[in-house]
C-alpha atoms as a printed R data frame, in Angstrom:
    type eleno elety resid chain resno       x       y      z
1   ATOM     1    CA   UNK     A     1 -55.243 -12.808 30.793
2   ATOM     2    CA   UNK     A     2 -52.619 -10.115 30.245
3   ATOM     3    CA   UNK     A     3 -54.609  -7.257 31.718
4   ATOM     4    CA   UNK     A     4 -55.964  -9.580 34.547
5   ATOM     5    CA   UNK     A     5 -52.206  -9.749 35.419
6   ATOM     6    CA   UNK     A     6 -51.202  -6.390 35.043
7   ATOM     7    CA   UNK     A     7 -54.004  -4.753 37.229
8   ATOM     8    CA   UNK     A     8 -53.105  -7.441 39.736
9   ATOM     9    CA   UNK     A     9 -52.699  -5.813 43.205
10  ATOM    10    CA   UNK     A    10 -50.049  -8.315 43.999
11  ATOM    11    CA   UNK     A    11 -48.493  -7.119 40.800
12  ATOM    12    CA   UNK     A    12 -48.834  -3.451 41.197
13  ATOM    13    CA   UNK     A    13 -47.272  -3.618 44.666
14  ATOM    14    CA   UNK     A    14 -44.327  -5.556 43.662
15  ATOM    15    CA   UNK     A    15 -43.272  -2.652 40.832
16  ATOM    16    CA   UNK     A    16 -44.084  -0.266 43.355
17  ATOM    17    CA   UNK     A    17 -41.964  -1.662 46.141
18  ATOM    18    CA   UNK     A    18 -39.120  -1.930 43.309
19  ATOM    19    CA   UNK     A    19 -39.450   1.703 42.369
20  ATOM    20    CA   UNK     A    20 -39.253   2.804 46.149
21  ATOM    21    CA   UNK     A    21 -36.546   0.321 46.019
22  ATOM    22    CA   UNK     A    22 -34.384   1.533 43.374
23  ATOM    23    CA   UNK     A    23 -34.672   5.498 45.102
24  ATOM    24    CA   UNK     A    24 -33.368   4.342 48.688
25  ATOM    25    CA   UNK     A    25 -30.327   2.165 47.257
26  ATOM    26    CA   UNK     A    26 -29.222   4.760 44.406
27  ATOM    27    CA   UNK     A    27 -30.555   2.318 41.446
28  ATOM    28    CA   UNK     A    28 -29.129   3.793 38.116
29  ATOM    29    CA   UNK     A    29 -32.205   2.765 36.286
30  ATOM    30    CA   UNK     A    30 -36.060   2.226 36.539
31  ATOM    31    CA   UNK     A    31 -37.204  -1.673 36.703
32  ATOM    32    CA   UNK     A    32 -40.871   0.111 37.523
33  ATOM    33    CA   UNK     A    33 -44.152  -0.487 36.334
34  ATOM    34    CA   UNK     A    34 -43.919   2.099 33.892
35  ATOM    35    CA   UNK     A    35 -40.808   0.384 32.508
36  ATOM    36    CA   UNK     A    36 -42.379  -3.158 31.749
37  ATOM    37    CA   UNK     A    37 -46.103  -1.485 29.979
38  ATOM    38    CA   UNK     A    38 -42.983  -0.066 27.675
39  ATOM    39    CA   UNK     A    39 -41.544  -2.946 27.259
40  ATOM    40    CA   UNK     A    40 -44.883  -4.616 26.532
41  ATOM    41    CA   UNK     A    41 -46.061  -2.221 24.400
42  ATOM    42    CA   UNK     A    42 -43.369  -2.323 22.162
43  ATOM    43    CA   UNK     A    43 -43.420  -5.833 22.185
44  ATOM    44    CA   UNK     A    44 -47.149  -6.192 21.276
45  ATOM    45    CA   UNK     A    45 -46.498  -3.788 18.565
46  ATOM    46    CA   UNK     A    46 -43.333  -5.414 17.282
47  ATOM    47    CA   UNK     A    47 -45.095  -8.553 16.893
48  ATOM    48    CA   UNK     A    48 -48.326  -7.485 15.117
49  ATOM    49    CA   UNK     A    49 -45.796  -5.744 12.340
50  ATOM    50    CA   UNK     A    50 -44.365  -9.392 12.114
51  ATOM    51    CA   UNK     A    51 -48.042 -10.959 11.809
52  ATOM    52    CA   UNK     A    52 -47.740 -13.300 15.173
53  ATOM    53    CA   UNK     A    53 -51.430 -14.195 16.059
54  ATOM    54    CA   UNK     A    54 -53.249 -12.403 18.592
55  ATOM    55    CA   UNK     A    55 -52.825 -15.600 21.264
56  ATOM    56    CA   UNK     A    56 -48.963 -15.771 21.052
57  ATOM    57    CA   UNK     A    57 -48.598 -11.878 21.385
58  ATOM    58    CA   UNK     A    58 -50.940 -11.998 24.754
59  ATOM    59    CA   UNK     A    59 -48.367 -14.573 26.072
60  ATOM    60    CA   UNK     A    60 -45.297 -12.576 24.825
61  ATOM    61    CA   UNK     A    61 -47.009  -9.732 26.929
62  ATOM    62    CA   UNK     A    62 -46.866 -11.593 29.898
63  ATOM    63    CA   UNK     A    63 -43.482 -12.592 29.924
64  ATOM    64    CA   UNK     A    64 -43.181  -8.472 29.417
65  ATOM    65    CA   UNK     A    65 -45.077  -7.481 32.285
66  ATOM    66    CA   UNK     A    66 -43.542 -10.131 34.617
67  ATOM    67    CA   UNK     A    67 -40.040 -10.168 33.222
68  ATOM    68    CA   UNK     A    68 -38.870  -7.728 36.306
69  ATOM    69    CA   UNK     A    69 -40.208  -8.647 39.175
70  ATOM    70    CA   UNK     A    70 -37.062  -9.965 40.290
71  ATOM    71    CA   UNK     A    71 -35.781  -6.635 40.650
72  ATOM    72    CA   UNK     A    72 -37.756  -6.023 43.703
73  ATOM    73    CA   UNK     A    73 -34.232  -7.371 45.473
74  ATOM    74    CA   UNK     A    74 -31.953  -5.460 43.483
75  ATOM    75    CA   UNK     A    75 -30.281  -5.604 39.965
76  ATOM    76    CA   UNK     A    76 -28.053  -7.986 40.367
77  ATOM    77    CA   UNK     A    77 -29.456 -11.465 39.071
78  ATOM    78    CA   UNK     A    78 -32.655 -10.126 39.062
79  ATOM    79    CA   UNK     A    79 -33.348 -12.071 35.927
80  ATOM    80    CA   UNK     A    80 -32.648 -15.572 37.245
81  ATOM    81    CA   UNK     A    81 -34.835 -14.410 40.846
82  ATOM    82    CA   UNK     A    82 -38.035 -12.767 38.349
83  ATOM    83    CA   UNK     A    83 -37.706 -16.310 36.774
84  ATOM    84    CA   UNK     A    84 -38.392 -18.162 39.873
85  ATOM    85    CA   UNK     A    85 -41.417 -15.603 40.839
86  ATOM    86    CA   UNK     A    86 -42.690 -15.820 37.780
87  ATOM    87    CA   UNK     A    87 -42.946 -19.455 37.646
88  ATOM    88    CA   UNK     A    88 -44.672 -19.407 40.864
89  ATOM    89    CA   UNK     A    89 -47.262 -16.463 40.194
90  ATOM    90    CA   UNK     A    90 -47.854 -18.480 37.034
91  ATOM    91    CA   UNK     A    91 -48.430 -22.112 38.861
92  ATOM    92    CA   UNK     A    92 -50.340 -20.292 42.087
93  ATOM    93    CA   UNK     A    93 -52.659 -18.960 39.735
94  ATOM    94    CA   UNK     A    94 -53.235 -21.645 37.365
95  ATOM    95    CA   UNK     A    95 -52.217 -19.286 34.140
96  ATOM    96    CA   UNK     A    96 -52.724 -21.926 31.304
97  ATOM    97    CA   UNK     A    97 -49.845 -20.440 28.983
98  ATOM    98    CA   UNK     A    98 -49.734 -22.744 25.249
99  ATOM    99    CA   UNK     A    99 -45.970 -21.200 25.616
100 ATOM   100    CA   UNK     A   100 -45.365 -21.344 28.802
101 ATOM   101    CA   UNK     A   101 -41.893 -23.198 28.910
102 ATOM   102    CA   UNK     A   102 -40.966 -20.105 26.493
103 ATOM   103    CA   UNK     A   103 -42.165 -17.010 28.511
104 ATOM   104    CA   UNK     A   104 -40.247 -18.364 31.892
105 ATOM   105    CA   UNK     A   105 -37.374 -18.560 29.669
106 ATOM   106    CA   UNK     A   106 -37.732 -15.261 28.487
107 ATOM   107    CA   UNK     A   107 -38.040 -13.777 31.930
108 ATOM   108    CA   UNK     A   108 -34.874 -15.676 32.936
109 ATOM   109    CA   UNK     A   109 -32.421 -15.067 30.416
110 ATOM   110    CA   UNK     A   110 -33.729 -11.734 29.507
111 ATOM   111    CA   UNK     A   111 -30.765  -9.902 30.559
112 ATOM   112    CA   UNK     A   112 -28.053 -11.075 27.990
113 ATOM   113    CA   UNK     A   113 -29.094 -13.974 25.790
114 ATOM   114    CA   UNK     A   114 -28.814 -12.822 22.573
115 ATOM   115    CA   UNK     A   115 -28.450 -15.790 20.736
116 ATOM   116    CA   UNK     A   116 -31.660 -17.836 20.555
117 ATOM   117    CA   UNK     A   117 -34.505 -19.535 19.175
118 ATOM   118    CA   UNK     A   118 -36.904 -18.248 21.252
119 ATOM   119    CA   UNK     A   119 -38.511 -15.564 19.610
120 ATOM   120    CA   UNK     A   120 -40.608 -14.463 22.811
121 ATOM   121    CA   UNK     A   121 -37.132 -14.334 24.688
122 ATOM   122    CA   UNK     A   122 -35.678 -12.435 21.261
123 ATOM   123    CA   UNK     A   123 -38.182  -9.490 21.042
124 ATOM   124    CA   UNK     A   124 -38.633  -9.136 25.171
125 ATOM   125    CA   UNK     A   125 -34.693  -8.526 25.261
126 ATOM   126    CA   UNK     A   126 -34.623  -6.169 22.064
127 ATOM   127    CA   UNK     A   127 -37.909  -4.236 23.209
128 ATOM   128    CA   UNK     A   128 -35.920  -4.306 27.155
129 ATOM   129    CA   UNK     A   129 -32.905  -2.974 25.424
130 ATOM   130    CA   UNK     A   130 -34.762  -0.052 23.670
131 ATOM   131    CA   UNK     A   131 -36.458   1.597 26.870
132 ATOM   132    CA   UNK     A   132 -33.942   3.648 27.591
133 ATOM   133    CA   UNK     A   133 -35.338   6.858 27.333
134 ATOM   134    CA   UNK     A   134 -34.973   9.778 29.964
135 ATOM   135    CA   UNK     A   135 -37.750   8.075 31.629
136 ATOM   136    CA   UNK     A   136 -35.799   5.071 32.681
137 ATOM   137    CA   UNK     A   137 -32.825   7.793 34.623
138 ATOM   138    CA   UNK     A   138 -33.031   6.952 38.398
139 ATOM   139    CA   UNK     A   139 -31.777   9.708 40.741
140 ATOM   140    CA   UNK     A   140 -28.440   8.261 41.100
141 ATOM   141    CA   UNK     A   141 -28.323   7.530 37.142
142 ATOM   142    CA   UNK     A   142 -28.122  11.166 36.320
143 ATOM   143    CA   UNK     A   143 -24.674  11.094 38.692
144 ATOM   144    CA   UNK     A   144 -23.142   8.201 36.719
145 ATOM   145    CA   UNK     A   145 -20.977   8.373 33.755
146 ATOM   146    CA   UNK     A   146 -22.714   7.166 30.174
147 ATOM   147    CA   UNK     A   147 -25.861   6.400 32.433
148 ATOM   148    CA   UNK     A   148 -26.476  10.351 32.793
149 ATOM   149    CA   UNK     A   149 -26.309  10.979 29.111
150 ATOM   150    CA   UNK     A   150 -30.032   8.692 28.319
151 ATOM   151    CA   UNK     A   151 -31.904  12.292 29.710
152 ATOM   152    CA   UNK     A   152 -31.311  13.687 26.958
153 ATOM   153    CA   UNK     A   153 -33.293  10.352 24.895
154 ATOM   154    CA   UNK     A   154 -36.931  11.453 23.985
155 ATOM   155    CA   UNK     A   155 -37.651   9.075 22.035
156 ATOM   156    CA   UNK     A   156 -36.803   5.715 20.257
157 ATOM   157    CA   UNK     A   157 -38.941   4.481 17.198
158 ATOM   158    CA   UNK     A   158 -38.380   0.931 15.798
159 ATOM   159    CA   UNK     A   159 -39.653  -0.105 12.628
160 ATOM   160    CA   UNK     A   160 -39.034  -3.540 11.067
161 ATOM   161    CA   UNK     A   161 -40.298  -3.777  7.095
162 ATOM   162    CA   UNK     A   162 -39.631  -6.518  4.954
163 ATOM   163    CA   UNK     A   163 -35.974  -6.527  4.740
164 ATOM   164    CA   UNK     A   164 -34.747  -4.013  7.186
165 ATOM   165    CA   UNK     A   165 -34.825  -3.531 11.438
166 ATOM   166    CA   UNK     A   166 -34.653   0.647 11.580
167 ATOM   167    CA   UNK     A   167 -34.270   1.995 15.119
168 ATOM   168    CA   UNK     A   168 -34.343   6.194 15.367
169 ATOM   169    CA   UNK     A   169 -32.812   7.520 18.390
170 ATOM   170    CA   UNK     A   170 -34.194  11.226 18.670
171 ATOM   171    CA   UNK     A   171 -31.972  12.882 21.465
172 ATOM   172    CA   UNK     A   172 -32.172  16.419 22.571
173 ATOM   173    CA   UNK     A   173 -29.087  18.814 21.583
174 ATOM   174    CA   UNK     A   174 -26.271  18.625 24.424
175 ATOM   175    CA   UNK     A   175 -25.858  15.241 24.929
176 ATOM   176    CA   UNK     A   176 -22.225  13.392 24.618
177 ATOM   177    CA   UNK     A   177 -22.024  10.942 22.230
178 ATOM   178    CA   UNK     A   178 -18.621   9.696 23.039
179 ATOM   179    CA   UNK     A   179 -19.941   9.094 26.814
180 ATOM   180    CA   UNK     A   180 -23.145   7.364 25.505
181 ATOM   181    CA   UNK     A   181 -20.977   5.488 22.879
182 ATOM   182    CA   UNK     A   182 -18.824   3.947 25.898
183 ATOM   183    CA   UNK     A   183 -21.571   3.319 28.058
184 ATOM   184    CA   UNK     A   184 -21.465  -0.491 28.887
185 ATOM   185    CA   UNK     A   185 -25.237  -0.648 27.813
186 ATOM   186    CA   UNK     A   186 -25.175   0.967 24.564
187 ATOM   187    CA   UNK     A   187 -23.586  -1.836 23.369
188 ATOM   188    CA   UNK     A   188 -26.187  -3.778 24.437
189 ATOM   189    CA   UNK     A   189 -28.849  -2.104 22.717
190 ATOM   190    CA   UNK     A   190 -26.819  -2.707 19.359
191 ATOM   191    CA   UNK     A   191 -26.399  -6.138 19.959
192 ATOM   192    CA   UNK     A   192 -30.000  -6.504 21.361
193 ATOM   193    CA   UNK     A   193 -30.854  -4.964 17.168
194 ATOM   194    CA   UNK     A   194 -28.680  -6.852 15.494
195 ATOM   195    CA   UNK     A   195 -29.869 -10.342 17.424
196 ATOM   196    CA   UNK     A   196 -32.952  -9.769 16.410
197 ATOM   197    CA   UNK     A   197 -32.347  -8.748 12.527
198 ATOM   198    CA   UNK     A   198 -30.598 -11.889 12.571
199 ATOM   199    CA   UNK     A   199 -33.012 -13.890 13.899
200 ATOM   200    CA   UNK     A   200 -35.443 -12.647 11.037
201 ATOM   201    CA   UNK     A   201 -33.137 -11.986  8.723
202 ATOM   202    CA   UNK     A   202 -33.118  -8.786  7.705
203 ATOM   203    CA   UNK     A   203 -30.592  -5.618  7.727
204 ATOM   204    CA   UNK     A   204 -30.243  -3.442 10.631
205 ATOM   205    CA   UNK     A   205 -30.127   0.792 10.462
206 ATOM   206    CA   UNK     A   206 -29.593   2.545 13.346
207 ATOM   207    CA   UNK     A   207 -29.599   6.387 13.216
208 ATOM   208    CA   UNK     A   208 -29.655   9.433 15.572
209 ATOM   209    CA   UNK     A   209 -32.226  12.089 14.712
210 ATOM   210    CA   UNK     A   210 -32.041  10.419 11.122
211 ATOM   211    CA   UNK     A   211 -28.187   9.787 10.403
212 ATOM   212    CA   UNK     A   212 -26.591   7.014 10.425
213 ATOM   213    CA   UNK     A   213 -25.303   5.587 13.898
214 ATOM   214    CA   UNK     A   214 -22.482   3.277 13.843
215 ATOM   215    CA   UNK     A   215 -20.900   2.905 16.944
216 ATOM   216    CA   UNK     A   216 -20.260  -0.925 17.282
């Protein structure tokens, strides 16, 4: 189901049209097809560490793949619009989803709904919030304050064991952690970690090249 989605032509040409989107109206950030396999990726990964069966972490995925599509007009409310395409790429193509009242949610309120019960909706927006590698820098990103200094991410690795969430941030020497530290979004990676160690209970770490992090 997942993979019949994601190497739907309909699909493809909607992240593509985003991505040539995001270039001719200065987008600060990637909402690209390369941005939502990360996302789902993570998410399939997160999930198997927490022992979810193999059926809800397909329909987790989905809500990944599809959760941007809404971009494909622009940023703003793009969560609320990829809701309503979503619903209607699901219904047009008769997508039997056991959760499917969950995954539209997830898509909708992906952008800042921290506080929830849905866990599909919980580890879409903390997996979301933790692509923000150099990969996700549009060309007018690298001009904008706090938004420039995610080039100099490589990497992110999340790890959940039984009582702790730890989240490495390995960034290349030259970067400005002040400016990242007052970058609206930063905060809502921390919050996007500590939603989801509260929704499992467990501790949070958060480090930089392997020391602690504390910012918020």
């Amino acid at each position: 189901m997942f993979q019949k989605i994601l190497n739907d032509p309909y699909i493809l040409d909607i992240y593509s049209k985003i991505s040539e989107f995001e270039d001719q109206n200065k987008g600060w950030a990637h909402h690209d097809l390369s941005h939502v396999q990360n996302v789902t990726n993570m998410m399939e990964k997160i999930l198997s560490d927490l022992n979810y069966d193999s059926h809800f972490i397909e329909e987790a995925k989905v809500a990944g793949i599809l959760h941007d599509l809404g971009a494909i007009e622009g940023k703003d409310n793009h969560a609320y619009r990829g809701y309503l395409m979503a619903k209607d790429y699901i219904d047009t193509h008769q997508i039997e989803l056991k959760n499917k009242d969950l995954v539209l949610e997830a898509i909708k309120m992906h952008s800042d709904h921290f506080n929830t019960d849905n866990m599909i909706l919980c580890i879409l927006i903390f997996c979301d919030k933790l692509d923000i590698k150099k990969s996700r820098v549009a060309k007018e990103g690298y001009n904008i304050t706090g938004m420039r200094q995610l080039q100099y991410i490589d990497d992110i690795e999340p790890s959940i064991t039984d009582k702790d969430i730890i989240v490495n941030f390995k960034i290349e020497n030259g970067y400005d952690q002040k400016e990242l530290e007052e970058f609206y979004f930063t905060e809502k990676v921390f919050n996007a970690i500590k939603a989801l160690a509260n929704k499992l209970n467990r501790n949070y770490k958060i480090s930089i090249n392997n020391k602690d992090w504390n910012a918020y």
